[in-house]
KOLLO-982422 format. One record per residue (C-alpha): x, y, z. Coordinates in nm, 2 decimals. Example, Ala and Ser with C-alpha at 12.3 -4.5 7.8 and 13.67 -1.06 7.14 Angstrom:
REC       X       Y       Z
REC    1.23   -0.45    0.78
REC    1.37   -0.11    0.71
***
This chain:
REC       X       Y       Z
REC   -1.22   -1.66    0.71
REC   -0.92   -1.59    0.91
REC   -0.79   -1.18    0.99
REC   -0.51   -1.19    0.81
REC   -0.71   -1.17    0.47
REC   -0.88   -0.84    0.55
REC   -0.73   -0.53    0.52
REC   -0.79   -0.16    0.53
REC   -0.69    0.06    0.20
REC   -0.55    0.36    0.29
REC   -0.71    0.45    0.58
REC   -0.54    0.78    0.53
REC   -0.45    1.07    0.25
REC   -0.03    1.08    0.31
REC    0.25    0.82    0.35
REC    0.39    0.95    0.62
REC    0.04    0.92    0.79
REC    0.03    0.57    0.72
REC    0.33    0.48    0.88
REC    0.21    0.67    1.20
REC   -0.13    0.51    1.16
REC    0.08    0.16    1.15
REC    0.20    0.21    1.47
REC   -0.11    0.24    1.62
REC   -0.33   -0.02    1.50
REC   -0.34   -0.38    1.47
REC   -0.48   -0.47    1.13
REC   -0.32   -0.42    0.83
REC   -0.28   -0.17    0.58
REC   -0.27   -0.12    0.19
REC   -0.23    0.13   -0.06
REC   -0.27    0.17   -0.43
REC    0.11    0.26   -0.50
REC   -0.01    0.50   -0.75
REC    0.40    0.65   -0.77
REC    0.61    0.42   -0.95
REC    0.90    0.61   -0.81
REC    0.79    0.56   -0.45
REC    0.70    0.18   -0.45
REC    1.08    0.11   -0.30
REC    1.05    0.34    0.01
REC    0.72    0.14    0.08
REC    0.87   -0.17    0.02
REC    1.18   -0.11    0.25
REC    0.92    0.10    0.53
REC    0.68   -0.08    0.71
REC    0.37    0.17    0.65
REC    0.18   -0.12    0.51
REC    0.13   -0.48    0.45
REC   -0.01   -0.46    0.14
REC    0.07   -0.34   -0.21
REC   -0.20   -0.27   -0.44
REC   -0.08   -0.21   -0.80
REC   -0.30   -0.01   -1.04
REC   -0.15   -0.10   -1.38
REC   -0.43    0.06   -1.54
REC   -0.32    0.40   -1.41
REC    0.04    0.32   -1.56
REC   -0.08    0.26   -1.90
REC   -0.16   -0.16   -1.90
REC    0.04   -0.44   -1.90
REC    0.33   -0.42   -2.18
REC    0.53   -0.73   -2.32
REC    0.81   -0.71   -2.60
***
C-alpha cells in the first residue's frame, strides 16, 4: 500500500497547532471537523489533507 493512504488524525489538540505541525512534517494530516462553522477556514488553509466528517455528532444524515 502506497503513503499517500495513511494518515495521522490530529496529531495535536488546536488548529492553529496543526498548521504549525504541517509545516514540519511530511505525512499528512486529518481532523474530525467537529465545527461546522470552521470547516471553510480548513478548507481554504492548508493545516491538513484530510477532512473527517462526524455526521453523527451533527445529528445524522437528513433528506427532505
Amino acid at each position: 500500500m502506497r503513503a499517500a493512504h495513511y494518515y495521522f488524525e490530529d496529531p495535536v489538540f488546536r488548529f492553529e497547532c496543526m498548521r504549525r505541525t504541517r509545516e514540519m512534517v511530511r505525512f499528512r494530516l486529518a481532523t474530525t471537523g467537529v465545527e461546522l462553522l470552521a470547516l471553510p477556514r480548513m478548507f481554504l488553509n492548508t493545516a491538513v489533507d484530510v477532512i473527517l466528517l462526524d455526521t453523527t455528532f451533527w445529528g445524522g444524515l437528513v433528506h427532505s
